[in-house]
TORFINU-179960 format. One record per atom (N, C-alpha, C, O): x, y, z; residue in three letters. Coordinates in nm, 4 decimals. Layout:
BEGIN
X,Y,Z,ALA
...
% end
This chain:
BEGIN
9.8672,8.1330,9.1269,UNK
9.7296,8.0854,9.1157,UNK
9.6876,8.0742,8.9691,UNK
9.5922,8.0028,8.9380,UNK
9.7589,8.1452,8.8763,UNK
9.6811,8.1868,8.7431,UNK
9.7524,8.0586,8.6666,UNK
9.6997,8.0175,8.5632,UNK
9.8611,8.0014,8.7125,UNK
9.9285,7.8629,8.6653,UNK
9.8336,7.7524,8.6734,UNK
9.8087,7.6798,8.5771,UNK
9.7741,7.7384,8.8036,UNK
9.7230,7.6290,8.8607,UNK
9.6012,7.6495,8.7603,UNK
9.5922,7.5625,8.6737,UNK
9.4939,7.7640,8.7584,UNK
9.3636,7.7504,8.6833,UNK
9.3792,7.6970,8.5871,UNK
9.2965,7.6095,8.5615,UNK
9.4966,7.7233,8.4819,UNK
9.5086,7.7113,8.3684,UNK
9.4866,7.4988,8.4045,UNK
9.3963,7.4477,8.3383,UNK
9.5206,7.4573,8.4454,UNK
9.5257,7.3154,8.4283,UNK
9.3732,7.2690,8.5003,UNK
9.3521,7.1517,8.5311,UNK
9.2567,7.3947,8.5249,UNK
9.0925,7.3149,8.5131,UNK
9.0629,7.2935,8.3674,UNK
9.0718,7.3429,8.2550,UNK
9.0219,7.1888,8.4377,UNK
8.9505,7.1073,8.2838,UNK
8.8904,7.1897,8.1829,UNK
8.8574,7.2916,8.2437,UNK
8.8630,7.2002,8.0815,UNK
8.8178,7.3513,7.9631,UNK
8.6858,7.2753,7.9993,UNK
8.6558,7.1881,8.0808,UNK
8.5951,7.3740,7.8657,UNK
8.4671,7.3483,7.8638,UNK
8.4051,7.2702,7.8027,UNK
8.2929,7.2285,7.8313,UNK
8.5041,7.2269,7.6659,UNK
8.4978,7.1382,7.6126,UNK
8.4552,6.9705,7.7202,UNK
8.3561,6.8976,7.7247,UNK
8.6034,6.9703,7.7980,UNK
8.5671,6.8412,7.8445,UNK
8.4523,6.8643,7.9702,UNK
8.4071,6.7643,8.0262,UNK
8.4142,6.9815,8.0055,UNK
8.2686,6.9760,8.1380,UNK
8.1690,6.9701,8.0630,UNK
8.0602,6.9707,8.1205,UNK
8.1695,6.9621,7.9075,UNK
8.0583,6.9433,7.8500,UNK
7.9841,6.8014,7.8508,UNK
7.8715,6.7522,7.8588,UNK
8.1436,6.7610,7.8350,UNK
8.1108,6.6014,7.8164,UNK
8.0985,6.5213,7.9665,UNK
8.0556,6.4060,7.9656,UNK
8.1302,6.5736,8.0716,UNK
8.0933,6.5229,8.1998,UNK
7.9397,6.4778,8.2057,UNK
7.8678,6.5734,8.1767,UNK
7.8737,6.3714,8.2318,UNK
7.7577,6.3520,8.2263,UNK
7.6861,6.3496,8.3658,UNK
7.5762,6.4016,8.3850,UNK
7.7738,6.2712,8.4798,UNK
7.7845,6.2553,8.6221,UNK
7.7461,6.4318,8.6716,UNK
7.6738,6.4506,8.7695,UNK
7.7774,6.4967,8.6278,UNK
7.7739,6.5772,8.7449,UNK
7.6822,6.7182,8.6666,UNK
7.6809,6.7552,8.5492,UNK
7.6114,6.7720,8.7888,UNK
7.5237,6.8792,8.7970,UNK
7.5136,7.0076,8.8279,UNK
7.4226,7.0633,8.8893,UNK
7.6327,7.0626,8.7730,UNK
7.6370,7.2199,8.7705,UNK
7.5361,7.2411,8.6499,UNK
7.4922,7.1640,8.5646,UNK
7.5164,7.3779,8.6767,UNK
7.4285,7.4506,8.5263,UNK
7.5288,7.5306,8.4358,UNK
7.5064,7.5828,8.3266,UNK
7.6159,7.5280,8.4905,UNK
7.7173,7.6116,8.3845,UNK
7.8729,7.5597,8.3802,UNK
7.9327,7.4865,8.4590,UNK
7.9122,7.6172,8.2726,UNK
8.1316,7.5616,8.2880,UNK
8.1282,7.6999,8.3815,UNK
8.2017,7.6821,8.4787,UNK
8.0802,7.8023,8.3828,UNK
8.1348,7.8940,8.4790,UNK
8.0687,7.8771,8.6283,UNK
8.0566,7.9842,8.6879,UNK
8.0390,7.7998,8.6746,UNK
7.9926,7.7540,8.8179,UNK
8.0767,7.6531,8.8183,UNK
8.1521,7.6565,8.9155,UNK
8.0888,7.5862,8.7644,UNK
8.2084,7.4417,8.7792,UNK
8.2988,7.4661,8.8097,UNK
8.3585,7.4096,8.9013,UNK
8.3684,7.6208,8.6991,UNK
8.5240,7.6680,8.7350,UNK
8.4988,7.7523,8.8171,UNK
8.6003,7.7994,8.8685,UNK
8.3547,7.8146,8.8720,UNK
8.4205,7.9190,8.9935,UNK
8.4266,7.8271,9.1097,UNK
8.5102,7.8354,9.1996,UNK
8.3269,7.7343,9.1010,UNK
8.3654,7.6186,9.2239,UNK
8.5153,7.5592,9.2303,UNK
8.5784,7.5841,9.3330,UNK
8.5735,7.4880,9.1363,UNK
8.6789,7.5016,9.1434,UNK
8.7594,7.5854,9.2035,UNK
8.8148,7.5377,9.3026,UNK
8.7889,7.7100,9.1739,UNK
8.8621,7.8172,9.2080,UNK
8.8535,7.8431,9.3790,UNK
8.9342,7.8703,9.4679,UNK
8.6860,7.8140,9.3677,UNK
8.6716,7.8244,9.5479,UNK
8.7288,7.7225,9.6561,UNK
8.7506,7.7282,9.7772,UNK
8.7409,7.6416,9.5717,UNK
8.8183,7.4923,9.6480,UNK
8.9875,7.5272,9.6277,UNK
9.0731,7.4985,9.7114,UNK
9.0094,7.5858,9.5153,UNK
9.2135,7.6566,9.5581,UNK
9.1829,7.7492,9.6635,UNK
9.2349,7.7172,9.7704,UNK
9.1217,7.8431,9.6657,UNK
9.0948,7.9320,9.7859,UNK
9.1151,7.9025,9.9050,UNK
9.1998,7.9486,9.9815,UNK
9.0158,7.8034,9.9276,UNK
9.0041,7.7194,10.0763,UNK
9.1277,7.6827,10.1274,UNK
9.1774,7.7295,10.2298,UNK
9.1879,7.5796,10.0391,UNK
9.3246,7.5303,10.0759,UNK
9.4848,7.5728,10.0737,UNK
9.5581,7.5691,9.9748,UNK
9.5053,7.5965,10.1507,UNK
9.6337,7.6829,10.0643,UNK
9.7357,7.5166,10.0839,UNK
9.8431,7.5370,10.0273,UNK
9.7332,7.3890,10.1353,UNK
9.8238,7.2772,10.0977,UNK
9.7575,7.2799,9.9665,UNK
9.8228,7.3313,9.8757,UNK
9.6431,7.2355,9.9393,UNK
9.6031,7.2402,9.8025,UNK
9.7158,7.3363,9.6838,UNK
9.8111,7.3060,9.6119,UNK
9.6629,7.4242,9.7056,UNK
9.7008,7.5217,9.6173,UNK
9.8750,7.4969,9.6117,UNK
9.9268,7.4857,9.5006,UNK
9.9457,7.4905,9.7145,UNK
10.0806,7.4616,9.7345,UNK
10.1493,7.3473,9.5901,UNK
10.2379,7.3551,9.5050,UNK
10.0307,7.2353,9.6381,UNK
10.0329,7.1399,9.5790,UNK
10.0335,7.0900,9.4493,UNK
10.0951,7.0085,9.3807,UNK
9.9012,7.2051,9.4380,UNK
9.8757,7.2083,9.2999,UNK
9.9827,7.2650,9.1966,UNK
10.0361,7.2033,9.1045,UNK
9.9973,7.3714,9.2270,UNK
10.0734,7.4303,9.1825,UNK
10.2283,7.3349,9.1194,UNK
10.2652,7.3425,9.0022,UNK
10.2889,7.2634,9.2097,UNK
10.3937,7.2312,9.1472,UNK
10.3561,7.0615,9.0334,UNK
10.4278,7.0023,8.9527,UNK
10.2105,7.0344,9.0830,UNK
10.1435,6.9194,9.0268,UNK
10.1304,6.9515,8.8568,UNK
10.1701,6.8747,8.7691,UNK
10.0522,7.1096,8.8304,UNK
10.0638,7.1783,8.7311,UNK
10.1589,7.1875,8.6324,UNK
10.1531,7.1751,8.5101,UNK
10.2972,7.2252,8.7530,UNK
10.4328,7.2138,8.6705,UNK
10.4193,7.0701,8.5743,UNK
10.3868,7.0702,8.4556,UNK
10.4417,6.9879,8.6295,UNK
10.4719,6.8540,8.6347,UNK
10.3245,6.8352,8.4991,UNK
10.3712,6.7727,8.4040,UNK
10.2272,6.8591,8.4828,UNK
10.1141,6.8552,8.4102,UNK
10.1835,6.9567,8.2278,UNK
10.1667,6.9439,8.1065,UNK
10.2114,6.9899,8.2622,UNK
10.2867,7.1315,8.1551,UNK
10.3874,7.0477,8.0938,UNK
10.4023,7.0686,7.9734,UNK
10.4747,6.9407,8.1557,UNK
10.5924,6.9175,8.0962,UNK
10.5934,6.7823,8.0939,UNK
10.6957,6.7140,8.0990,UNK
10.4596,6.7330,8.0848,UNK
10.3766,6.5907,8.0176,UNK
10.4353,6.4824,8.0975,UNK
10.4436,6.3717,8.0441,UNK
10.4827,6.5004,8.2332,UNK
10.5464,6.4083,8.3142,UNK
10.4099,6.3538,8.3957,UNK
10.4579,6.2767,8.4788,UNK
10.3486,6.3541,8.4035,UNK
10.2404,6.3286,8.4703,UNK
10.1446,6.2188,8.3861,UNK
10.0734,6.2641,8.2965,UNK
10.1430,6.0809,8.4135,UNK
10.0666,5.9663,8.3473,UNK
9.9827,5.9050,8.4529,UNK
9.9825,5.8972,8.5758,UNK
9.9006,5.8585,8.3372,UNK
9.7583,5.7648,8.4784,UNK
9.7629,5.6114,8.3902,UNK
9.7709,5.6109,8.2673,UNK
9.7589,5.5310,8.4418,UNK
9.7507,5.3874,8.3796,UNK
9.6190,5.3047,8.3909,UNK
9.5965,5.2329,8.4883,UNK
9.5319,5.3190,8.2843,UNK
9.4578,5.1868,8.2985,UNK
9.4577,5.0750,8.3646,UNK
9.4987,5.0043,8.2726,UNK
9.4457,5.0120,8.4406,UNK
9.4986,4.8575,8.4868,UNK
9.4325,4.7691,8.4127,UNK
9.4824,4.6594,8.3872,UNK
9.3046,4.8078,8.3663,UNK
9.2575,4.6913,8.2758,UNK
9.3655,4.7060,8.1472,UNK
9.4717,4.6510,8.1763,UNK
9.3659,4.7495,8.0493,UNK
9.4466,4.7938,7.9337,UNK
9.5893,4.7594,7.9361,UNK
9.6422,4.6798,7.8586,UNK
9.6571,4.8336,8.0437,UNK
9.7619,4.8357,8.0888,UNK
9.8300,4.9714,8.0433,UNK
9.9250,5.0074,8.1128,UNK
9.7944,5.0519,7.9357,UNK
9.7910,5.1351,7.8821,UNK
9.7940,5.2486,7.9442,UNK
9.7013,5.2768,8.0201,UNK
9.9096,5.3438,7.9230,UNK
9.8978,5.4672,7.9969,UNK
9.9174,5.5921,7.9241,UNK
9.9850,5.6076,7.8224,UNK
9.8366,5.6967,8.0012,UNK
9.7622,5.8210,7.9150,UNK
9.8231,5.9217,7.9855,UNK
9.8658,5.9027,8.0994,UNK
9.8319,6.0368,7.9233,UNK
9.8902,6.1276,7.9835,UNK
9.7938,6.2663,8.0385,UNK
9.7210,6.3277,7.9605,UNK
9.8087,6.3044,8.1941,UNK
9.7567,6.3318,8.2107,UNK
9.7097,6.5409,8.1748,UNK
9.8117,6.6071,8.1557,UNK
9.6361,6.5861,8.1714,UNK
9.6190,6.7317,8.1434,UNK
9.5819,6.8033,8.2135,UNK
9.6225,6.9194,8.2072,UNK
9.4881,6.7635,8.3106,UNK
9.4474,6.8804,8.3867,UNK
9.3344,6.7659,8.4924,UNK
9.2905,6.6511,8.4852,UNK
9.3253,6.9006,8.5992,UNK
9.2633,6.7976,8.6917,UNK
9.0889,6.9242,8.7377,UNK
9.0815,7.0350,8.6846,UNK
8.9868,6.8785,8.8271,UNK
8.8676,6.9295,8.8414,UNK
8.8207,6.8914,8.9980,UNK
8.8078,6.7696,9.0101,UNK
8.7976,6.9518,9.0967,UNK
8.7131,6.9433,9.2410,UNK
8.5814,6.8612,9.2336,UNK
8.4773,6.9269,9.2317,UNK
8.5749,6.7553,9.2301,UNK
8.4439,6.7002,9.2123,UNK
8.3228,6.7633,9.3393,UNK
8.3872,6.8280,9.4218,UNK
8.1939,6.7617,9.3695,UNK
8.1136,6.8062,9.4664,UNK
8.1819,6.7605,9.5812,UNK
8.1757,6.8428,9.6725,UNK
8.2561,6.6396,9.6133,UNK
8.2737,6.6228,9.7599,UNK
8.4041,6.6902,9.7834,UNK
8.4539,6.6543,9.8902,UNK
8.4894,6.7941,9.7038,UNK
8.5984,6.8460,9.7489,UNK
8.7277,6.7688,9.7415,UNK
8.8335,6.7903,9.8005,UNK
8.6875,6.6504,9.6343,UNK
8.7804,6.5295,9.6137,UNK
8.8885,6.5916,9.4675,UNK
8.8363,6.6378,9.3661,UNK
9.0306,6.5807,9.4842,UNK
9.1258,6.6427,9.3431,UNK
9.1041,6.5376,9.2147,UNK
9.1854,6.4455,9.2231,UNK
9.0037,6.5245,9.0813,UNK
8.9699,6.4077,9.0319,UNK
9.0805,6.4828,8.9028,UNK
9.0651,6.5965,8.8582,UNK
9.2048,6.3728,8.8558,UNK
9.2696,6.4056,8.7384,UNK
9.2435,6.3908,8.6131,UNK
9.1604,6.3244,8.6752,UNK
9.2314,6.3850,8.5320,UNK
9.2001,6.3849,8.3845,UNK
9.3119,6.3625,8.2542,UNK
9.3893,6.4537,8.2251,UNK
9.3119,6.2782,8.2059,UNK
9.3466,6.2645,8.0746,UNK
9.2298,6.2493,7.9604,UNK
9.1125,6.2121,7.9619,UNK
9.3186,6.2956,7.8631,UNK
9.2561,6.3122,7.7568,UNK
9.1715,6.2187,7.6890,UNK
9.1742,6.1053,7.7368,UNK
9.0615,6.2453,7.5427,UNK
9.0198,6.1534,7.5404,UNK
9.0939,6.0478,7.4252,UNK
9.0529,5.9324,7.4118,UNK
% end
């Protein structure tokens, strides 16, 4: 489990989230945490997704651009949806 946290988004980037309405990075990440809880496919999942996040194998592609970014870490949006993240 302590693998998987490590790849929520820091605070840095929930700062810059504008969309969404927690009051704190520590309600965001305990929500988070409560959504690995819930799931254990999740968590299964995550976990080896993490791996794969750690050893920079993990890319997302623009389609407009064509351009592809590598991804870092991922965040539970309110509807319980896995939203990934690359950098800025």
């Amino acid at each position: 489990m302590e693998e998987i946290k490590k790849c929520i988004v820091n605070e840095y980037t929930y700062e810059r989230m504008q969309d969404y309405h927690w009051t704190s990075y520590r309600e965001f990440y305990d929500w988070n945490v409560k959504c690995l809880h819930e799931s254990q496919d999740d968590s299964i999942w995550l976990y080896s997704f993490c791996k794969l996040l750690s050893s920079d194998r993990i890319k997302l592609m623009d389609e407009e651009s064509c351009a592809t970014f590598s991804a870092y870490g991922f965040y539970y949006d309110h509807d319980k949806n896995i939203v990934i993240v690359n950098p800025r």
